[in-house]
mmCIF file of the N, C-alpha and C atoms, coordinates in Angstrom:
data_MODEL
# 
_entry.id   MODEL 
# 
loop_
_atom_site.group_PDB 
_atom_site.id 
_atom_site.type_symbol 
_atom_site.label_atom_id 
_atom_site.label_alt_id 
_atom_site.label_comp_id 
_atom_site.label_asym_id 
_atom_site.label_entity_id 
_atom_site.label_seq_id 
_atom_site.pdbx_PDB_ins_code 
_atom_site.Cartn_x 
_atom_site.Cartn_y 
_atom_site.Cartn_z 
_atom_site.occupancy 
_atom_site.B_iso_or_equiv 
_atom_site.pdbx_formal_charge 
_atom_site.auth_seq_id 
_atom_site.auth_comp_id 
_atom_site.auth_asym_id 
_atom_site.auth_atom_id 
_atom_site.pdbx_PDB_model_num 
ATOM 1   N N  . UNK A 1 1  ? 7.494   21.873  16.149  1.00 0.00 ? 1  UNK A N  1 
ATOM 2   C CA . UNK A 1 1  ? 7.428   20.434  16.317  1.00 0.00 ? 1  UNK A CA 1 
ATOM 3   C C  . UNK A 1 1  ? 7.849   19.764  15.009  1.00 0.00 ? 1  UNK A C  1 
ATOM 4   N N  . UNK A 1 2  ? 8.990   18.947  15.125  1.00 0.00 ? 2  UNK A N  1 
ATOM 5   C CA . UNK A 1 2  ? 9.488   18.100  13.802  1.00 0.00 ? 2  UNK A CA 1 
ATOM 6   C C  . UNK A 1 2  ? 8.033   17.570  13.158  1.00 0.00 ? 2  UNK A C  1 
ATOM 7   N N  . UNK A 1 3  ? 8.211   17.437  11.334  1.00 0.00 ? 3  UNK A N  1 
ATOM 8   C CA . UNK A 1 3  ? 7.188   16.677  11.069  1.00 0.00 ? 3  UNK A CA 1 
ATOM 9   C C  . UNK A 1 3  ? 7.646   14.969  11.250  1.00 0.00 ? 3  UNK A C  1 
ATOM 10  N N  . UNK A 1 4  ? 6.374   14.600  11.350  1.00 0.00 ? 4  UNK A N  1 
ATOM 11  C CA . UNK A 1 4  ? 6.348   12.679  11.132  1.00 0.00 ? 4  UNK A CA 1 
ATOM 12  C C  . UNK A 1 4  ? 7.094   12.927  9.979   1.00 0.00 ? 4  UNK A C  1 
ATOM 13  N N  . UNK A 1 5  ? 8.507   11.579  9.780   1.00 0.00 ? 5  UNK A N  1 
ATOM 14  C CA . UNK A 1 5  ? 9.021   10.680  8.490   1.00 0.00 ? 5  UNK A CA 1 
ATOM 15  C C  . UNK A 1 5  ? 7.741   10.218  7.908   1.00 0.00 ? 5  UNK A C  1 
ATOM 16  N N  . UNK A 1 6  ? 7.582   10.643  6.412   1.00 0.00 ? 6  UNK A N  1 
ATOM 17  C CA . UNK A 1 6  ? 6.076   9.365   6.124   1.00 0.00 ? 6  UNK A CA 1 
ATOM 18  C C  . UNK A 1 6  ? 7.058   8.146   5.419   1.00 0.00 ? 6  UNK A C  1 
ATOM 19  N N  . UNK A 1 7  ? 6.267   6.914   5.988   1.00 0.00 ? 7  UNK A N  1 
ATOM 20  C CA . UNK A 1 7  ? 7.037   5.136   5.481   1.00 0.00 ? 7  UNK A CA 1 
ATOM 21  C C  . UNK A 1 7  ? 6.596   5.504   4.217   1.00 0.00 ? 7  UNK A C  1 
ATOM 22  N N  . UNK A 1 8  ? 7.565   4.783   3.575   1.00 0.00 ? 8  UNK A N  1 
ATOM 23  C CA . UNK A 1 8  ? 7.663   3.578   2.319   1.00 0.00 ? 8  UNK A CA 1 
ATOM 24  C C  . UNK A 1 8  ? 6.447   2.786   2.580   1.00 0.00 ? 8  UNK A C  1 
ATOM 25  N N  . UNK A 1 9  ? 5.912   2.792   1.294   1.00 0.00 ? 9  UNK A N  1 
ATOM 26  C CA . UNK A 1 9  ? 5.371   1.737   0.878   1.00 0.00 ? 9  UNK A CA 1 
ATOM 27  C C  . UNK A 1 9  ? 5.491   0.636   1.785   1.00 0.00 ? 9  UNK A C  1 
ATOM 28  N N  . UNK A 1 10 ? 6.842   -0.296  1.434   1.00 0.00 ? 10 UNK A N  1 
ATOM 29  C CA . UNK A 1 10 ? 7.441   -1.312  2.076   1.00 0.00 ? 10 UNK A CA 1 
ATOM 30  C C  . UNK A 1 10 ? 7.203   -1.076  3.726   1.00 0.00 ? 10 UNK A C  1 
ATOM 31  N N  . UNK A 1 11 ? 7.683   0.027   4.414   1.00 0.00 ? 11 UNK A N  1 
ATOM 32  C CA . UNK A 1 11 ? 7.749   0.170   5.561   1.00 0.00 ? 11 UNK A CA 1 
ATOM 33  C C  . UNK A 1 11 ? 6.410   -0.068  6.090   1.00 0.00 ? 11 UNK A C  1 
ATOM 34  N N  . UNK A 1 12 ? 5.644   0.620   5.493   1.00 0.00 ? 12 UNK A N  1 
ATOM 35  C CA . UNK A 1 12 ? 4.320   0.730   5.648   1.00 0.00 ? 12 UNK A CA 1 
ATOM 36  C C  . UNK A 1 12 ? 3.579   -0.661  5.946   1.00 0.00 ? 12 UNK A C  1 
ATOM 37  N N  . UNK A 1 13 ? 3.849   -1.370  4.818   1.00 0.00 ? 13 UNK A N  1 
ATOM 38  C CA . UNK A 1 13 ? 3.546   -2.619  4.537   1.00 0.00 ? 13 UNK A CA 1 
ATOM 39  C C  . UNK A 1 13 ? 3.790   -4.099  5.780   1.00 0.00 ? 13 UNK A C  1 
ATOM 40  N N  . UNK A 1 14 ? 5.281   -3.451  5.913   1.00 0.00 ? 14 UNK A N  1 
ATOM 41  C CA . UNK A 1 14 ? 5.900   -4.336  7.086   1.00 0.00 ? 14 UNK A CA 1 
ATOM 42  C C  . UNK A 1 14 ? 5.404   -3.854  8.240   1.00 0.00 ? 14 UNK A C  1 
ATOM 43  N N  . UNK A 1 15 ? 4.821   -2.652  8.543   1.00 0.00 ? 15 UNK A N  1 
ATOM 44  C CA . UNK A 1 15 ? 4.750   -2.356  10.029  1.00 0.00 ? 15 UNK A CA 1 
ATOM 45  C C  . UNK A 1 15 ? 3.315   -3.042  10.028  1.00 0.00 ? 15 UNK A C  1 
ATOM 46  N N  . UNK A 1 16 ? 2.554   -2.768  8.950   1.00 0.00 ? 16 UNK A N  1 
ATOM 47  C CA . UNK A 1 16 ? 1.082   -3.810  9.246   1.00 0.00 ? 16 UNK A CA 1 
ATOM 48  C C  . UNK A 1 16 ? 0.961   -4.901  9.509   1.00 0.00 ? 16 UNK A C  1 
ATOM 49  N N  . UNK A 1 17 ? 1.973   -5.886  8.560   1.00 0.00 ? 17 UNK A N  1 
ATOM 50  C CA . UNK A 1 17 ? 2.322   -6.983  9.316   1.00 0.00 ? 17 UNK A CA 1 
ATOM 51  C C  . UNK A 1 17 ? 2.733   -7.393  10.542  1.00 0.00 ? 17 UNK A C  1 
ATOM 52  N N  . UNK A 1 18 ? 3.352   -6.469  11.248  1.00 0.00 ? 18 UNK A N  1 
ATOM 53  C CA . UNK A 1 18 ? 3.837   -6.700  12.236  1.00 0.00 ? 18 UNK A CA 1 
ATOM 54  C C  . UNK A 1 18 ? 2.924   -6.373  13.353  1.00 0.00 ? 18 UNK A C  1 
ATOM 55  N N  . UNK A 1 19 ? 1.494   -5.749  13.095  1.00 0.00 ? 19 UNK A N  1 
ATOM 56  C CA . UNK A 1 19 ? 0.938   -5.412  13.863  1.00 0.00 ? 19 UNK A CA 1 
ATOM 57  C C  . UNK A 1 19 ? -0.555  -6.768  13.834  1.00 0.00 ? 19 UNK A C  1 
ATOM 58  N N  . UNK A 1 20 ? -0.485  -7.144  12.289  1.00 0.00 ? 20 UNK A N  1 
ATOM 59  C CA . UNK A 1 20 ? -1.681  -8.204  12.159  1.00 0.00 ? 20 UNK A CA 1 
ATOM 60  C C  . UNK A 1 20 ? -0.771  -9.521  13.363  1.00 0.00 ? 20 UNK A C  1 
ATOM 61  N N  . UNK A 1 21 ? 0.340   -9.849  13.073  1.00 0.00 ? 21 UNK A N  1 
ATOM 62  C CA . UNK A 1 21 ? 1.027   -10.682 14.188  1.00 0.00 ? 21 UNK A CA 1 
ATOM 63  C C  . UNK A 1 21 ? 0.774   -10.011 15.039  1.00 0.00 ? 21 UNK A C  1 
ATOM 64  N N  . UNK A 1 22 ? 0.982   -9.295  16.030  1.00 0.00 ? 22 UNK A N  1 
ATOM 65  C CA . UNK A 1 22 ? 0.443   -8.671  17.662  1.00 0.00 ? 22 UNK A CA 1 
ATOM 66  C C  . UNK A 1 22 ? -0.609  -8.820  18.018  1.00 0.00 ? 22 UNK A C  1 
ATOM 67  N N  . UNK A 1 23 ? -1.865  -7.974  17.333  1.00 0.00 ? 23 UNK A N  1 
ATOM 68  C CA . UNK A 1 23 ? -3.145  -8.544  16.967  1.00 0.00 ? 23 UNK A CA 1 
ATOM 69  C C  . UNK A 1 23 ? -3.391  -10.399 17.170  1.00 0.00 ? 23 UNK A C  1 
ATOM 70  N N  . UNK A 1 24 ? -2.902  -11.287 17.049  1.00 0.00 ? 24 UNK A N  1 
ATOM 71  C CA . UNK A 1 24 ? -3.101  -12.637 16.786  1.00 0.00 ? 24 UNK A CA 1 
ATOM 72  C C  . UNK A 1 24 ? -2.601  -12.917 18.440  1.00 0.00 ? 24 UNK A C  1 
ATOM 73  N N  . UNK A 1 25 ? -1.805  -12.455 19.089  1.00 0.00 ? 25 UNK A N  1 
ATOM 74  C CA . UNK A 1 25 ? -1.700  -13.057 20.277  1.00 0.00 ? 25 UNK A CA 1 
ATOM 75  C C  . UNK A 1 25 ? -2.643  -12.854 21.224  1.00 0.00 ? 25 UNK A C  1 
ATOM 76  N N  . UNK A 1 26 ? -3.089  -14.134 21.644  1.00 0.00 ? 26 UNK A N  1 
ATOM 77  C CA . UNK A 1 26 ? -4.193  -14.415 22.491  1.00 0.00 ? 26 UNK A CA 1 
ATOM 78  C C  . UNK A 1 26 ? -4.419  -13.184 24.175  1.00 0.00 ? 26 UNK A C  1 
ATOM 79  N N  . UNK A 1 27 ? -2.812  -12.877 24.095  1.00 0.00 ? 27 UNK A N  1 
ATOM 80  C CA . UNK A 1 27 ? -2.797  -12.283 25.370  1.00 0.00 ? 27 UNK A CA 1 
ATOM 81  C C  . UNK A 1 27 ? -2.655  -10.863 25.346  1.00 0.00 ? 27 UNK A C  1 
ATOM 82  N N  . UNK A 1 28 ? -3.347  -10.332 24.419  1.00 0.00 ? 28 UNK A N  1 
ATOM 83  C CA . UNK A 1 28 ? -3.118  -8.641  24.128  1.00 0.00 ? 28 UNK A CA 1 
ATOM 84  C C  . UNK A 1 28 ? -4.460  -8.173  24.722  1.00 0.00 ? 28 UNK A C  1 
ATOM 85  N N  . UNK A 1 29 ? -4.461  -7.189  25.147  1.00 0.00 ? 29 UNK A N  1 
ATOM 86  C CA . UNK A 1 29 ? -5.564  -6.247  26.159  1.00 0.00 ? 29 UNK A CA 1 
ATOM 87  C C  . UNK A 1 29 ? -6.247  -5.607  25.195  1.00 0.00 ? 29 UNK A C  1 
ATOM 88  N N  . UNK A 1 30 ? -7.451  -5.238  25.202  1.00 0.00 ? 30 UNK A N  1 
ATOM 89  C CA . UNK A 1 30 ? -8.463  -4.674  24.522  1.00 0.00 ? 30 UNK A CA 1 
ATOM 90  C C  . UNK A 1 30 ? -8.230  -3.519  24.372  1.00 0.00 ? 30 UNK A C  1 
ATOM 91  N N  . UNK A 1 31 ? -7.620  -2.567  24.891  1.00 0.00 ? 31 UNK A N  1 
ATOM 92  C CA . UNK A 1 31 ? -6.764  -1.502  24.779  1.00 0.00 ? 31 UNK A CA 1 
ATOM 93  C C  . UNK A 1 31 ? -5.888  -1.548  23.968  1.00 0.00 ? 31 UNK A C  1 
ATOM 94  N N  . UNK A 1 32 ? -4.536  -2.462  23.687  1.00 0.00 ? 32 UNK A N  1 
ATOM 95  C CA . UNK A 1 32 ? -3.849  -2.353  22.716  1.00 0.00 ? 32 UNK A CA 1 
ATOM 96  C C  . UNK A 1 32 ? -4.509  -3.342  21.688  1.00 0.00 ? 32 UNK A C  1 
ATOM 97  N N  . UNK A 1 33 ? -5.528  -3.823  21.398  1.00 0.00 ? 33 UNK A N  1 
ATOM 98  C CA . UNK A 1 33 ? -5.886  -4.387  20.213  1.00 0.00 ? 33 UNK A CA 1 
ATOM 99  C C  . UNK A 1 33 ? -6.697  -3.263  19.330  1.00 0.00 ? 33 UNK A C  1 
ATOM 100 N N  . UNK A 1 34 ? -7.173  -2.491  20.049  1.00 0.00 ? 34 UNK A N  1 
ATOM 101 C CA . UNK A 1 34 ? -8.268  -0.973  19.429  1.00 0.00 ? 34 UNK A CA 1 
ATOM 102 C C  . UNK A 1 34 ? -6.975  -0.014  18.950  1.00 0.00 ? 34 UNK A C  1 
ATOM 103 N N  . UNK A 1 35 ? -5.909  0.260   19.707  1.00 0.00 ? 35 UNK A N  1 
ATOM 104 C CA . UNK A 1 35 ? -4.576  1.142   19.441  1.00 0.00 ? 35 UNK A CA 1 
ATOM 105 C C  . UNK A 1 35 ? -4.191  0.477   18.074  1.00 0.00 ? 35 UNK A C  1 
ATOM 106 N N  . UNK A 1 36 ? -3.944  -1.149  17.851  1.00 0.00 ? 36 UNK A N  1 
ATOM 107 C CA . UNK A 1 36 ? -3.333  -1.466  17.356  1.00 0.00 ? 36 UNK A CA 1 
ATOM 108 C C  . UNK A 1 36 ? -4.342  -1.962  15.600  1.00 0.00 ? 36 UNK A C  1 
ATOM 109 N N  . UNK A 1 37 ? -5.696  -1.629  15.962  1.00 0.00 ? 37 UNK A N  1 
ATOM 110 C CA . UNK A 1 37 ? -6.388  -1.511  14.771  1.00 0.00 ? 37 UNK A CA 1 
ATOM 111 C C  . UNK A 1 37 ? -6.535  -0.575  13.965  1.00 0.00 ? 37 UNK A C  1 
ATOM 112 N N  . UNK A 1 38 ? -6.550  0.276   14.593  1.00 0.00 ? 38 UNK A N  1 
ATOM 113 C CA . UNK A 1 38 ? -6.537  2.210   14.327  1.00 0.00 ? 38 UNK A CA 1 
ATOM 114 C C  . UNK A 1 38 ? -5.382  2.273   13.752  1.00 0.00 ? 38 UNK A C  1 
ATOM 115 N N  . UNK A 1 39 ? -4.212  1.889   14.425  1.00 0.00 ? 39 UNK A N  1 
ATOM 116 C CA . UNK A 1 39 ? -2.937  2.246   13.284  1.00 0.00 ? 39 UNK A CA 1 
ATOM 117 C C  . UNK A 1 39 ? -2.878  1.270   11.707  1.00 0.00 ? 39 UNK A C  1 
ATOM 118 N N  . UNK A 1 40 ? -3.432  0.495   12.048  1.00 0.00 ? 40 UNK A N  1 
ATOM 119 C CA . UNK A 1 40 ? -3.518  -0.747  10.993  1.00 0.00 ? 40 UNK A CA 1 
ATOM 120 C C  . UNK A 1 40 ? -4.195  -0.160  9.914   1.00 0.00 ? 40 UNK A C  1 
ATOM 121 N N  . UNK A 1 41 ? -5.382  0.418   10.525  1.00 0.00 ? 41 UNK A N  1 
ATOM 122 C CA . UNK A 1 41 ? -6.206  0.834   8.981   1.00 0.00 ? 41 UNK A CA 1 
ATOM 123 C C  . UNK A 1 41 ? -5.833  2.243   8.583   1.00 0.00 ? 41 UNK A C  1 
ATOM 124 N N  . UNK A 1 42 ? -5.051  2.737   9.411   1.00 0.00 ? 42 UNK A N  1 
ATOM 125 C CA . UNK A 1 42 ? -4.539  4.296   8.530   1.00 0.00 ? 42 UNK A CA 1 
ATOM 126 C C  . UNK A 1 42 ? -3.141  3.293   7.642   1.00 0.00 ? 42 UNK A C  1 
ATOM 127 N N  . UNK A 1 43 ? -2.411  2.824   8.285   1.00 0.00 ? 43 UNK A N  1 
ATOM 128 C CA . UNK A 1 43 ? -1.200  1.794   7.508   1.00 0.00 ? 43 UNK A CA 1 
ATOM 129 C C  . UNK A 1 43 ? -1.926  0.995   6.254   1.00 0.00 ? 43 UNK A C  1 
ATOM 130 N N  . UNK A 1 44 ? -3.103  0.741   6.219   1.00 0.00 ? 44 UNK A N  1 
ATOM 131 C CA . UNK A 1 44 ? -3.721  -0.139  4.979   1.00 0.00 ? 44 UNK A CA 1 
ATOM 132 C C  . UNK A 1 44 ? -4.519  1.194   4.222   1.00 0.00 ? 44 UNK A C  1 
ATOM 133 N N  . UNK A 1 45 ? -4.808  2.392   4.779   1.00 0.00 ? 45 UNK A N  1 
ATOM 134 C CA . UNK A 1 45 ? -4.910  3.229   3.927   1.00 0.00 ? 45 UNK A CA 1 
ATOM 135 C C  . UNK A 1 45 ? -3.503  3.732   2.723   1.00 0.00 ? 45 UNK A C  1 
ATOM 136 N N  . UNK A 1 46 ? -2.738  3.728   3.817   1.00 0.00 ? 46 UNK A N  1 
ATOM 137 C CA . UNK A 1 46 ? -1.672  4.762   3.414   1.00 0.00 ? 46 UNK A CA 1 
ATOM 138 C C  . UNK A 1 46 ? -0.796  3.938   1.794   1.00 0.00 ? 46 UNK A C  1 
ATOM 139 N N  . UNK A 1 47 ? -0.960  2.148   2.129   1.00 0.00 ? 47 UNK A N  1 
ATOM 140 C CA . UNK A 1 47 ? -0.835  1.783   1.350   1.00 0.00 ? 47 UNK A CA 1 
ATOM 141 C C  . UNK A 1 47 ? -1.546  1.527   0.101   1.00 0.00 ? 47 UNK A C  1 
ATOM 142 N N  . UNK A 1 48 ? -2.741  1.458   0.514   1.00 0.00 ? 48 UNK A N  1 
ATOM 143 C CA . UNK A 1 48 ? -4.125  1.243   -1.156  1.00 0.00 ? 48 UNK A CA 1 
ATOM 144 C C  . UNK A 1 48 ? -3.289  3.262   -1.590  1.00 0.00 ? 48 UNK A C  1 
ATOM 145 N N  . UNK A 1 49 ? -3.445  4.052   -1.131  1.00 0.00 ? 49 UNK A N  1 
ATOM 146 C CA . UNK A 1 49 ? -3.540  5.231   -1.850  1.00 0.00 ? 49 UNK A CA 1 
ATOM 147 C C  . UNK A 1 49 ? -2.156  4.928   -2.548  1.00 0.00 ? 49 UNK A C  1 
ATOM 148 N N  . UNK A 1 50 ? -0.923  4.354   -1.855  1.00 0.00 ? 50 UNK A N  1 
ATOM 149 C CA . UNK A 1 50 ? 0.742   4.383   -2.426  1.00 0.00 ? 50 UNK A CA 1 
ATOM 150 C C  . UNK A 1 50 ? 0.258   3.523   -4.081  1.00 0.00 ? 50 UNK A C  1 
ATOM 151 N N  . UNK A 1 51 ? -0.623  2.426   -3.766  1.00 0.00 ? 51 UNK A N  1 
ATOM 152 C CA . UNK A 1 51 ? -0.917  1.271   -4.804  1.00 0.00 ? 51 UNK A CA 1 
ATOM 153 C C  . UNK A 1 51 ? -1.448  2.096   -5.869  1.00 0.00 ? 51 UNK A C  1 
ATOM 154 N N  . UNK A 1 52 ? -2.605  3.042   -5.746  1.00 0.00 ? 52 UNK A N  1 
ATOM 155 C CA . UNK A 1 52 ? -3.388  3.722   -6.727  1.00 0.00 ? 52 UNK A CA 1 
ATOM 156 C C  . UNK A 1 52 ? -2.731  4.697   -7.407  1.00 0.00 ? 52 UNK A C  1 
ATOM 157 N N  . UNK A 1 53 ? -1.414  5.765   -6.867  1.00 0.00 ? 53 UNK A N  1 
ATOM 158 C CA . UNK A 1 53 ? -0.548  6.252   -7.380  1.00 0.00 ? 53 UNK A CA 1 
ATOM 159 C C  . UNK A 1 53 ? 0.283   5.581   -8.347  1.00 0.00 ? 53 UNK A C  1 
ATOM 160 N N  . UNK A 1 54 ? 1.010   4.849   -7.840  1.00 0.00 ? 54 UNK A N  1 
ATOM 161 C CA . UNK A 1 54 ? 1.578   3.743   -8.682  1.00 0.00 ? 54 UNK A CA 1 
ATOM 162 C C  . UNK A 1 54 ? 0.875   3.149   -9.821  1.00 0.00 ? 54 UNK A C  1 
ATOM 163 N N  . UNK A 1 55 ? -0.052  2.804   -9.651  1.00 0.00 ? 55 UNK A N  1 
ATOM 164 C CA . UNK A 1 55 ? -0.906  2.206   -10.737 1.00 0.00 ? 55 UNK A CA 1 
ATOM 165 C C  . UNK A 1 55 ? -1.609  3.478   -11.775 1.00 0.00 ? 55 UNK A C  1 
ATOM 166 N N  . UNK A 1 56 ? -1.747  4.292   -11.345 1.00 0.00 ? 56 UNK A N  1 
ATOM 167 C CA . UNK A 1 56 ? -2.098  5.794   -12.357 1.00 0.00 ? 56 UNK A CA 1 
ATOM 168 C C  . UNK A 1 56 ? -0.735  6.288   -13.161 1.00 0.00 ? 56 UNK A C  1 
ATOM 169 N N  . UNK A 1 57 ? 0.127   6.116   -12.604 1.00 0.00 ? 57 UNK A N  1 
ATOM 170 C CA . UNK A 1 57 ? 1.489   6.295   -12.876 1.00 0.00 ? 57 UNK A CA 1 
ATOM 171 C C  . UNK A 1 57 ? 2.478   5.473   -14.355 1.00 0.00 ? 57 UNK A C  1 
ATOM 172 N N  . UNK A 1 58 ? 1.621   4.400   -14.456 1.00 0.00 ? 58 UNK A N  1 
ATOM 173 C CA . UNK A 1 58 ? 1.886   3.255   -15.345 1.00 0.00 ? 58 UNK A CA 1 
ATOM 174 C C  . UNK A 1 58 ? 1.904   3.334   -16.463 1.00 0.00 ? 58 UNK A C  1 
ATOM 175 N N  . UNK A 1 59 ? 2.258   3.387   -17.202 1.00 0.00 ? 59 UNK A N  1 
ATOM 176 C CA . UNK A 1 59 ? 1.766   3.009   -18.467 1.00 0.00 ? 59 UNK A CA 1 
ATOM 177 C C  . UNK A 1 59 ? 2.248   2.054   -19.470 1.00 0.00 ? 59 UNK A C  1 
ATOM 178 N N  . UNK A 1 60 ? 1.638   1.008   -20.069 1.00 0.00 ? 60 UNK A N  1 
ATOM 179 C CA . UNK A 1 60 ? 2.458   0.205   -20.431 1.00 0.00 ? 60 UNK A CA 1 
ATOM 180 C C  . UNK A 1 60 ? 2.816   0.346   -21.919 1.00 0.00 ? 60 UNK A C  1 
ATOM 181 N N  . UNK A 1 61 ? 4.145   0.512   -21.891 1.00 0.00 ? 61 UNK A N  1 
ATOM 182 C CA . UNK A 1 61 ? 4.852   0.390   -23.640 1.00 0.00 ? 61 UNK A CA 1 
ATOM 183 C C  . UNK A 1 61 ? 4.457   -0.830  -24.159 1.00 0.00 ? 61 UNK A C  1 
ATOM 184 N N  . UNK A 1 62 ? 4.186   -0.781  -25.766 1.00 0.00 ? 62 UNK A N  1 
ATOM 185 C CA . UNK A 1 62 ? 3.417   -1.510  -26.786 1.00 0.00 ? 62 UNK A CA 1 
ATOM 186 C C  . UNK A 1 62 ? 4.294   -1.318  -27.345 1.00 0.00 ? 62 UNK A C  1 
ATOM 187 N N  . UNK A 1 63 ? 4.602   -2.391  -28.208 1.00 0.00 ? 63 UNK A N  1 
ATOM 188 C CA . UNK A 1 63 ? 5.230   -2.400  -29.722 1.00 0.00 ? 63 UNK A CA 1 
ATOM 189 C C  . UNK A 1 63 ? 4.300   -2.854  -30.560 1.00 0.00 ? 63 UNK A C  1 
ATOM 190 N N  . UNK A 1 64 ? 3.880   -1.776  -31.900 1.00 0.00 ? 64 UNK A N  1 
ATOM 191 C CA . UNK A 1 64 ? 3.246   -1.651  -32.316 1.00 0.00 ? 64 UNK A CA 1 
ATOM 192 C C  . UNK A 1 64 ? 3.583   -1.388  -33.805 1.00 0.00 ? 64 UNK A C  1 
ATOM 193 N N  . UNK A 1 65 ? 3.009   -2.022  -35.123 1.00 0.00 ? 65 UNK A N  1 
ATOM 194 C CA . UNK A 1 65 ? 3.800   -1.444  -36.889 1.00 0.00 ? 65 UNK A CA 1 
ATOM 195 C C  . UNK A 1 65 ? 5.038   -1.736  -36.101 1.00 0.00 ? 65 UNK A C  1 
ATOM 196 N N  . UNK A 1 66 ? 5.501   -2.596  -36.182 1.00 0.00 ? 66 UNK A N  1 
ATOM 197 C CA . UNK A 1 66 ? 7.233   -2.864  -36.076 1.00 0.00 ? 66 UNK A CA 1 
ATOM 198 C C  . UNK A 1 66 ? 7.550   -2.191  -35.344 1.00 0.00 ? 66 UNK A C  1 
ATOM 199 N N  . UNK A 1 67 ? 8.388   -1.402  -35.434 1.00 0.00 ? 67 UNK A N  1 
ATOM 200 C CA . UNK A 1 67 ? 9.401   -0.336  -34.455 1.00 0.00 ? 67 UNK A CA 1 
ATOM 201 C C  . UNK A 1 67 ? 8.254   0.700   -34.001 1.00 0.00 ? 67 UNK A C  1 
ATOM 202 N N  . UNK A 1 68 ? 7.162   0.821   -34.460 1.00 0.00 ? 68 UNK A N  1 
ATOM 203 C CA . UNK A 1 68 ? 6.507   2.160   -33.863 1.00 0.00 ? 68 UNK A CA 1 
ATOM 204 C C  . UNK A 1 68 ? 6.412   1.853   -32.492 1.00 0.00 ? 68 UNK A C  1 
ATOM 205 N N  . UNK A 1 69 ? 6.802   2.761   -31.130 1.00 0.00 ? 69 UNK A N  1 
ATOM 206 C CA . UNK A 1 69 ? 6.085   2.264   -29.838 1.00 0.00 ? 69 UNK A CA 1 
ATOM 207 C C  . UNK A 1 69 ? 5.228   3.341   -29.353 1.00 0.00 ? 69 UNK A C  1 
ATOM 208 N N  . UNK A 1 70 ? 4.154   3.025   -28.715 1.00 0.00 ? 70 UNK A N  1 
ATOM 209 C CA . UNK A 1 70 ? 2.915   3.462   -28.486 1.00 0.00 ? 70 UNK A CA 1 
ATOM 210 C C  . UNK A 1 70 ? 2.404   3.384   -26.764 1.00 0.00 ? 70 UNK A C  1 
ATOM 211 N N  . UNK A 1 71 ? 2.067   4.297   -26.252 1.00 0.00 ? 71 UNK A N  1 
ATOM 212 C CA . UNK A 1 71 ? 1.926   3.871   -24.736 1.00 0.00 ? 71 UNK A CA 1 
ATOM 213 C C  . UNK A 1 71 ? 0.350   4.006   -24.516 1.00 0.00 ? 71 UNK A C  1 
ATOM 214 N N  . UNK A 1 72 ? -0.184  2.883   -23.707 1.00 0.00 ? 72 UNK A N  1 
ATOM 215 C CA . UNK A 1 72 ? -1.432  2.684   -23.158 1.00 0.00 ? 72 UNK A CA 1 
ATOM 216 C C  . UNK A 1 72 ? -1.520  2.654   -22.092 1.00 0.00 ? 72 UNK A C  1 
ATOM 217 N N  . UNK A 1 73 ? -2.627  3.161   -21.637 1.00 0.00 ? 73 UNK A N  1 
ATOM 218 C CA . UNK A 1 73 ? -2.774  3.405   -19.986 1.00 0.00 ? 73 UNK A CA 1 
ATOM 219 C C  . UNK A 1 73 ? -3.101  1.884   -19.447 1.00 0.00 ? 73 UNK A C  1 
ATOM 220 N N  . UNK A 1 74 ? -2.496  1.475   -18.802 1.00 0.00 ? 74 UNK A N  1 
ATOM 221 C CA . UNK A 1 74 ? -2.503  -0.139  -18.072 1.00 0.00 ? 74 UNK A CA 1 
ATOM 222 C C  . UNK A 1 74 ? -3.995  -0.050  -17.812 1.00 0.00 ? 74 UNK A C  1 
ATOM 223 N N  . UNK A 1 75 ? -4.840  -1.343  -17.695 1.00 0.00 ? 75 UNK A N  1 
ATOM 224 C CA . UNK A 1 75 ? -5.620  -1.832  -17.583 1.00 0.00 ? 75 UNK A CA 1 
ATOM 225 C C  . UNK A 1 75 ? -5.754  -3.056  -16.798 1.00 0.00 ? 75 UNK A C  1 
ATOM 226 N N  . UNK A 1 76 ? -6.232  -2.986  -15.620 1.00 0.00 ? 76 UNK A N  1 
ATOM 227 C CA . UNK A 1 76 ? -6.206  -4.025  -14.752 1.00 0.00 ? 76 UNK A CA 1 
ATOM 228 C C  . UNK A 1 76 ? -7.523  -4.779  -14.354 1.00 0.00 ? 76 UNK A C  1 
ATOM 229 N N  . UNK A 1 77 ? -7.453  -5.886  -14.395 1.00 0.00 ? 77 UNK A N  1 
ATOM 230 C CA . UNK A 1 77 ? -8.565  -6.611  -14.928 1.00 0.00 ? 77 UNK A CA 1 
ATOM 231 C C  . UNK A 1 77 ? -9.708  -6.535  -13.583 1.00 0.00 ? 77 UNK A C  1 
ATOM 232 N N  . UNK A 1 78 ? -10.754 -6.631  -13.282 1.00 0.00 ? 78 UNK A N  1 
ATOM 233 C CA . UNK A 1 78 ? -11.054 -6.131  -11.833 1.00 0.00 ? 78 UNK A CA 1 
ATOM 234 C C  . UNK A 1 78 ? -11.660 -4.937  -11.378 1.00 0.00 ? 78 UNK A C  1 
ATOM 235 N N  . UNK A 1 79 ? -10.611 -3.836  -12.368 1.00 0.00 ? 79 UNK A N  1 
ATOM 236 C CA . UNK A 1 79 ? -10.927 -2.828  -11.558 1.00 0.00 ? 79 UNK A CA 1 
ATOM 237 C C  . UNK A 1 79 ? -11.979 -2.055  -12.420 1.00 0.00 ? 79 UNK A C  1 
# 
């Protein structure tokens, strides 16, 4: 059996959207609103974990003593 393509980030991102719009129409069946939550929160998983990679991944260059450059692990205010 082929494996699943895994989305992009982006893809990822857009297909949630596209599902929080579906979700919003008044005339969707309780059946596809439960289908369509379940995929939503593995899609809002798939993206916090893409975000936390990315963000471990970071590091931000400093210029530091003139020309010396120095890298620090990003720090995000919040977290």
């Amino acid at each position: 059996m082929p494996r699943k393509k895994e989305l992009s980030f982006e893809e990822s991102l857009d297909k949630l959207e596209a599902i929080v719009e579906a979700m919003e129409q008044s005339d969707t069946s309780l059946k596809d609103l439960m289908a369509n939550y379940t995929e939503g929160m593995k899609l809002g998983e798939a993206c916090l974990q893409e975000l936390a990679k990315a963000e471990a991944a970071m590091d931000l260059v400093i210029k530091k003593d003139g020309n010396k450059i120095a890298e620090a692990e990003l720090n995000i205010e919040g977290e």
